[in-house]
C-alpha positions, 0 to 999 in steps of 0.5 A: 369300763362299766356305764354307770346308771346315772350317766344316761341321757335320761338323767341330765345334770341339770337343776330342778329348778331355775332362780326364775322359779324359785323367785317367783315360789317366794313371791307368791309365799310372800304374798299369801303370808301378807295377804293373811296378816292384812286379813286379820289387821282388817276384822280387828280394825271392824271390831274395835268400834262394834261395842262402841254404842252399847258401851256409850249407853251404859255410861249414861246409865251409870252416869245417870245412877251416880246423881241418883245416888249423890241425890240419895246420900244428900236426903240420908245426911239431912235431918229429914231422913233422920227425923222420918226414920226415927218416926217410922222405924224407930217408933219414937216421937216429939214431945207432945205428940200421942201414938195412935195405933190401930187395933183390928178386931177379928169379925167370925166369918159366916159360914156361906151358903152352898149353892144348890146342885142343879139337877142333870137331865141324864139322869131324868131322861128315857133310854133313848133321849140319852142316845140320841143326845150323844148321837146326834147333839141335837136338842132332844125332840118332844111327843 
């Protein structure tokens, strides 16, 4: 009879792994796949109190805005403001009352006086003044 291949000492039946190993794989995959959830639940819990102080000035902004604009509707809904807008806007006035407008008068402008060009000593200078002015930087030395 024929040995078969797999009938060799080398290949033993026995199983790759043990129930200690495969615990322990489960343990660790387990641990991982808790320690990954607990990560995420923890920088969702430091971010939910982040805004919180920019959110609480903004009520207050707008809680300070609403007076500002109950204030401001109470001022419109009077006869104050009807009475300055028809002045104002609407140009009418109360019986005995005059209108007084102002008429400008257009002056002619005078023409202004052009300042006199001031002379440039390069122009009236020697040869040899202007080199050295540009050499030098220097005053220019005198005979």
């Amino acid at each position: 009879m024929a040995k078969r291949l797999f009938d060799s000492p080398v290949f033993r039946s026995r199983p790759i792994f043990n129930a200690a190993q495969v615990v322990l794989v489960l343990v660790i995959a387990g641990a991982i796949v808790f320690a990954i959830d607990y990560n995420n639940r923890a920088q969702a819990g430091r971010l939910v109190g982040s805004g919180e102080e920019a959110l609480q000035s903004q009520i207050n902004h707008e809680a300070t805005r609403q007076v500002e604009l109950v204030v401001t509707l109470e001022y419109v809904s009077s006869d104050d403001y009807v009475a300055a807008f028809a002045r104002s806007e609407g140009g009418m006035l109360l019986p005995g009352e005059r209108r007084i407008v102002p008429m400008l008068q257009e002056a002619t402008p005078e023409p202004t006086a052009s300042p006199l060009p001031t002379p440039d000593p390069a122009l009236q200078a020697r040869p040899w003044q202007a080199w050295w002015r540009l050499l030098t930087d220097a005053p220019q030395p005198v005979r």
